[in-house]
C-alpha positions in Angstrom: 0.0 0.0 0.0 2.7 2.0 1.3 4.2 1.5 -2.3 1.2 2.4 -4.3 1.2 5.7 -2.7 4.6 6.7 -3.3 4.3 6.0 -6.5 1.2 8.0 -6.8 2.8 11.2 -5.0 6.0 10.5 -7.3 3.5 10.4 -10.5 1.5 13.7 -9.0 4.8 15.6 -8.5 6.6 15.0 -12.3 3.2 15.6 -13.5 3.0 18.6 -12.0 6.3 19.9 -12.8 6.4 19.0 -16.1 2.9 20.9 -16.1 4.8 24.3 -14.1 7.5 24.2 -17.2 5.0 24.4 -19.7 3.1 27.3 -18.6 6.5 29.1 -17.7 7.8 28.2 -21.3 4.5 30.0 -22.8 5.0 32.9 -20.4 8.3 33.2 -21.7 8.0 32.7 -24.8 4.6 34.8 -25.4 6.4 38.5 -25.2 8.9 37.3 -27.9 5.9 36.3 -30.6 3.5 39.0 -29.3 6.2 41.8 -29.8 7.1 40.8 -33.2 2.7 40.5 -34.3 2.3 43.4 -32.8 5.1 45.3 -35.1 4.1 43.7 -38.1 0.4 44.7 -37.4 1.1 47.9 -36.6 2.6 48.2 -39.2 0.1 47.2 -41.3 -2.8 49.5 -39.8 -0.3 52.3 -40.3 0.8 51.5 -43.9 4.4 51.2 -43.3 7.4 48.4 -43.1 7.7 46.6 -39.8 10.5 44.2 -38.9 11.6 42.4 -41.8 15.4 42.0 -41.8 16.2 39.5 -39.1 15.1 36.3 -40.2 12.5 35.6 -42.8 9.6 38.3 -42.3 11.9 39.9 -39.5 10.8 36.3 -37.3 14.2 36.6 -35.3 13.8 40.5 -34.3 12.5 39.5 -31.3 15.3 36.6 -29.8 17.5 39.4 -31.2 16.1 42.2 -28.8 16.4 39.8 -26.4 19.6 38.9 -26.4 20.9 42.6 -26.8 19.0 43.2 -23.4 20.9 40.1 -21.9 24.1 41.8 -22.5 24.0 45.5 -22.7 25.5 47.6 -19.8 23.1 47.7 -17.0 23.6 51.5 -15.5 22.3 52.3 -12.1 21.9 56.0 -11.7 23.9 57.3 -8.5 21.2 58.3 -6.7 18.5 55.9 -7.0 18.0 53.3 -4.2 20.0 50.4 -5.3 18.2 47.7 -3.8 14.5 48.8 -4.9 15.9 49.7 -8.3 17.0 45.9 -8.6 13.4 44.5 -7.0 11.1 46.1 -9.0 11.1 44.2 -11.9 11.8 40.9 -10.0 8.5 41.8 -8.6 6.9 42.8 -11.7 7.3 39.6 -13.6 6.9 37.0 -10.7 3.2 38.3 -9.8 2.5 38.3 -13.8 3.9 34.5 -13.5 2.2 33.2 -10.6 -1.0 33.5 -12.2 -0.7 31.1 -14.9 -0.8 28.1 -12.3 -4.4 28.0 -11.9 -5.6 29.1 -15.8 -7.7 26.1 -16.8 -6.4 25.4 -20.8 -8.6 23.0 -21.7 -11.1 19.6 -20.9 -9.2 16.6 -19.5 -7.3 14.6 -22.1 -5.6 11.4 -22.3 -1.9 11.0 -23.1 0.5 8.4 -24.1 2.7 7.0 -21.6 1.1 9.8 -19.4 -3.0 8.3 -18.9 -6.0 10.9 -18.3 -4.9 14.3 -16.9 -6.0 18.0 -16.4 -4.8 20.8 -18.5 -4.4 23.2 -15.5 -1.5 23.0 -12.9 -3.7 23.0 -9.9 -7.0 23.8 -8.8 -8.8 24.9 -5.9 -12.2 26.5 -4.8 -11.0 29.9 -4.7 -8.5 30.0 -7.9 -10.4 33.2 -9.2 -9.9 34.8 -5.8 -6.2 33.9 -6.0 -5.9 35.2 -9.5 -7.0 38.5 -8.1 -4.5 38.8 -5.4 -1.6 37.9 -7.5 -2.8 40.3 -10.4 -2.9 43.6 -7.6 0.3 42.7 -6.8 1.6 43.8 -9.9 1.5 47.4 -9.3 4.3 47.3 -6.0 6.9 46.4 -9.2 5.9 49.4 -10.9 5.9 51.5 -7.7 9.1 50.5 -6.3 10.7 51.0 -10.1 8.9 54.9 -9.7 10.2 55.3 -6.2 13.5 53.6 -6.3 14.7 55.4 -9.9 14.8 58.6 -7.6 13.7 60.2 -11.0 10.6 63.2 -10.9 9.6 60.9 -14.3 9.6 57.8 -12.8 7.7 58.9 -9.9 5.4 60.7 -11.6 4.8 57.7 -14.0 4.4 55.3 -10.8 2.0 57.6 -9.1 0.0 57.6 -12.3 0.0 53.9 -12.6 -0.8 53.8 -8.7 -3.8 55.6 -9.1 -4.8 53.8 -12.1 -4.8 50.4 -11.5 -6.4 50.5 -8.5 -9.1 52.9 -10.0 -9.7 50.2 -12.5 -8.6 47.5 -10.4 -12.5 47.9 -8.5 -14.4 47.7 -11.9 -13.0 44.4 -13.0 -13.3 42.9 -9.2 -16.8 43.8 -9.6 -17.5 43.3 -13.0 -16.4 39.7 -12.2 -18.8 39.4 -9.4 -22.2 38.8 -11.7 -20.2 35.9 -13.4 -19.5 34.4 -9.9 -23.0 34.7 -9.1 -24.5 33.2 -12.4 -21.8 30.3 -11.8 -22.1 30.0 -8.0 -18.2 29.3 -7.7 -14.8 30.9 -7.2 -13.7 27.5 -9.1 -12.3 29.1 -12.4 -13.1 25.0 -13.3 -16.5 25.1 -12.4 -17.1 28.5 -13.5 -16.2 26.8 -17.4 -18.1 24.1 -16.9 -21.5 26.1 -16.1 -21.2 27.5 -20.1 -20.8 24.4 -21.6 -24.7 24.3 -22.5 -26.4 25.6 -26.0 -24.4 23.6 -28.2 -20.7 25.0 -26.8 -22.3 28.5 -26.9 -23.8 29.0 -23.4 -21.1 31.8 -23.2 -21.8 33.9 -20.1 -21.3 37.0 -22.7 -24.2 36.0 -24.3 -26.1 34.7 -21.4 -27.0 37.9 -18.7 -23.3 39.1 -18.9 -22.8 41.3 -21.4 -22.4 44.5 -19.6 -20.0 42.8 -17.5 -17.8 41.7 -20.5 -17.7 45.4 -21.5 -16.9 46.7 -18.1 -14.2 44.2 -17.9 -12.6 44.5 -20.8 -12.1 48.1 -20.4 -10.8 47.6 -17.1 -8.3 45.1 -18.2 -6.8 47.2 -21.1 -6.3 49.9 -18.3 -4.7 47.5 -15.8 -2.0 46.4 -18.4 -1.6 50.2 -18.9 -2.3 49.9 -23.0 -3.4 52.7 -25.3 -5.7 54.3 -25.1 -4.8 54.2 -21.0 -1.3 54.3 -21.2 -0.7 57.5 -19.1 1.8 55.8 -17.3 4.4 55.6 -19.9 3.4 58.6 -21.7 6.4 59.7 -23.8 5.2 63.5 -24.1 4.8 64.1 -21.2 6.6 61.7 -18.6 9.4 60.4 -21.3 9.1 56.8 -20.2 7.0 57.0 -17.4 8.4 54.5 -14.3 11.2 52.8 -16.6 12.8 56.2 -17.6 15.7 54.9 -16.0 16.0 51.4 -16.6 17.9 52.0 -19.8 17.7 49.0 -22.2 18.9 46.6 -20.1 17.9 42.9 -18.8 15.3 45.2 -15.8 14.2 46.7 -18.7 13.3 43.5 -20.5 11.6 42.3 -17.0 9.6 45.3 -17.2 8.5 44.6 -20.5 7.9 41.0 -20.2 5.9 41.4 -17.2 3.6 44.1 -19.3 3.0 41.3 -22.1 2.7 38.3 -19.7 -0.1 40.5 -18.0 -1.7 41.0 -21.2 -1.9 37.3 -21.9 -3.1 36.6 -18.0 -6.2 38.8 -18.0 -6.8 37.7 -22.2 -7.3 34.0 -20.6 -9.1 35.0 -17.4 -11.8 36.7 -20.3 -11.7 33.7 -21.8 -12.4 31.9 -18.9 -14.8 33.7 -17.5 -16.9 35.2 -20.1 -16.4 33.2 -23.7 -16.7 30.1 -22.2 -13.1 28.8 -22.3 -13.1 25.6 -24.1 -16.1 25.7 -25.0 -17.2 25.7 -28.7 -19.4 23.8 -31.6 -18.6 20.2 -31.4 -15.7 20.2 -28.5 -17.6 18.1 -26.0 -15.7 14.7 -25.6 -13.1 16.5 -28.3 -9.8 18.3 -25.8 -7.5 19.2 -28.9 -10.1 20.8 -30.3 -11.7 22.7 -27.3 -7.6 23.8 -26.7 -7.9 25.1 -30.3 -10.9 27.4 -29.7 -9.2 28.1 -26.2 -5.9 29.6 -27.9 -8.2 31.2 -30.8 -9.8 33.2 -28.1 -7.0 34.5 -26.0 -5.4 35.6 -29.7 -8.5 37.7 -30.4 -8.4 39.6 -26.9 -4.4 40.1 -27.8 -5.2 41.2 -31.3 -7.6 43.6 -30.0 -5.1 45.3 -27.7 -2.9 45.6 -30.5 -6.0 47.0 -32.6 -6.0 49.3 -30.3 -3.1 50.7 -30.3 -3.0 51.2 -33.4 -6.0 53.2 -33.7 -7.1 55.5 -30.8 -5.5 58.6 -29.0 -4.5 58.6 -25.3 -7.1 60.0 -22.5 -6.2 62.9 -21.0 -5.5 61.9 -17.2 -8.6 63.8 -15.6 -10.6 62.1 -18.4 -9.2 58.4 -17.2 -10.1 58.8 -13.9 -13.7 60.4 -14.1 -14.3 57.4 -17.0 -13.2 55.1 -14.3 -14.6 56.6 -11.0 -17.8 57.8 -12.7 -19.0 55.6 -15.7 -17.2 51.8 -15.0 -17.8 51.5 -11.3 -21.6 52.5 -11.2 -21.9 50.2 -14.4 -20.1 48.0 -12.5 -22.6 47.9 -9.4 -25.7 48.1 -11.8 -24.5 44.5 -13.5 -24.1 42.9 -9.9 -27.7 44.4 -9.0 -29.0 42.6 -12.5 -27.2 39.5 -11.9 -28.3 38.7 -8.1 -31.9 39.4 -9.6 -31.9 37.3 -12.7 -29.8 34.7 -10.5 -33.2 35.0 -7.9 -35.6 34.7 -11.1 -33.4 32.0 -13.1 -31.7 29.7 -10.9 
């Protein structure tokens, strides 16, 4: 018996590891392709050339960036706090990483070698609570990179972002609250599993959360600090905003990787949430293809932040925070006051 259990608990732990390495690996790898579509888009929309020297179609731009970050001088201005300076981005990019652990990728599958298993790391009752602590950590990286710069630019630029997020961070908590209702879980599992009805399109955008789609999906572009909220970083008026000083160097990269990665982590908690993860025309009993429409999903919500950007002008910062304070958060309430009543009448 003894035995069987070890080699459970040995099975349990390689799975699981093996799991951890593959949601790093697309964490890390996701900046690198995202930067180079969303040059070549851009590029497009504004009817120019994007990257197209390094590597066919300018592929290798990207690993090339990289690796000019990995070994370019790293220069710590004189009077910035040395310690802080260093932490920020450590911080930054291990709060947009711990969330991957608990995304839910697809339906159970069955592997060679392997047997049945889960397409999620781990899971646990409260996983959508836990995504929303690790996501609010995010903004100590960019305040400690304001603070500990000792640069009026950088501070500015993580006072801004300070001010923002958690501005924004309140619409999306409670735009996500009529979803928990209608699902009656924290489970981001369970919460999937509840739109799995009307032929793989019992959606919860389409079902009584619609307004709560919108309201989140503005919050979420302001959270990641992407045009047309981007008053952190605004280079007219704050040069670079809280990585003024980070020059290009391996911080620098942090910072931007953990900007991408948290584009990708609130693209898959939409999906999750609201477009029914999985979930699609003919992917019941069917995981590769219900991964398919999983990954087709996310790449529309990144395609639209790159849309974006390409498009519209920045707010002005008095117009970010009344839009936020006075439009999103009474929406916000209004959707939760709708939900608990159709959840009363419906379920």
């Amino acid at each position: 018996m003894s035995e069987l259990l070890n080699s459970i608990d040995t099975r349990f732990i390689i799975e699981s590891l093996i799991k951890i390495v593959i949601v790093f690996v697309i964490g890390l790898l996701s900046p690198l392709s995202m930067n180079w579509i969303e040059r070549r888009l851009l590029a497009l929309i504004q009817n120019r050339l994007g990257p197209n020297r390094v590597g066919p179609y300018g592929l290798f731009q990207s690993l090339a960036d990289g690796i000019k970050f990995l070994f370019k001088e790293d220069i710590v201005p004189l009077a910035a706090n040395r310690w802080l300076y260093t932490m920020a981005p450590v911080v930054a990019v291990v709060a947009a990483f711990m969330v991957g652990i608990v995304y839910p990728f697809g339906d159970k599958i069955t592997l060679p070698y392997i047997g049945e298993t889960t397409l999620y790391v781990t899971r646990f009752n409260v996983s959508l609570l836990y995504v929303l602590a690790m996501t609010s950590l995010a903004i100590y990286g960019i305040v400690l990179a304001g603070w500990g710069s000792n640069s009026k630019y950088s501070l500015l630029g993580g006072l801004r972002s300070s001010a923002q997020m958690i501005s924004y961070e309140l619409s999306l908590s409670l735009a996500l609250i009529g979803a928990i209702i209608q699902a009656g879980s924290l489970d981001l599992v369970k919460i999937v599993q509840q739109q799995s009805g009307w032929g793989g399109f019992g959606w919860f955008v389409f079902f009584f959360q619609p307004l709560g789609f919108l309201i989140y999906l503005i919050s979420a572009i302001a959270e990641t600090n992407r045009v047309p909220f981007d008053l952190p970083e605004a280079e007219t008026e704050l040069v670079g905003g809280f990585h003024t000083e980070y020059s290009s160097s391996l911080k620098f990269a942090m910072l931007f990787m953990a900007e991408y990665v948290n584009m990708l982590t609130v693209s898959i908690l939409a999906t999750v949430v609201f477009l029914g993860g999985w979930n699609g025309p003919w992917a019941e009993g069917r995981p590769l293809l219900g991964l398919l429409y999983f990954f087709l999903k996310v790449g529309f919500f990144m395609f639209l932040y790159i849309w974006l950007r390409g498009t519209l002008p920045r707010f002005r910062y008095d117009q970010l925070m009344n839009f936020g304070w006075k439009v999103l958060l009474p929406l916000a309430l209004l959707n939760i006051v709708i939900s608990a009543v159709i959840g009363v009448i419906v379920y």
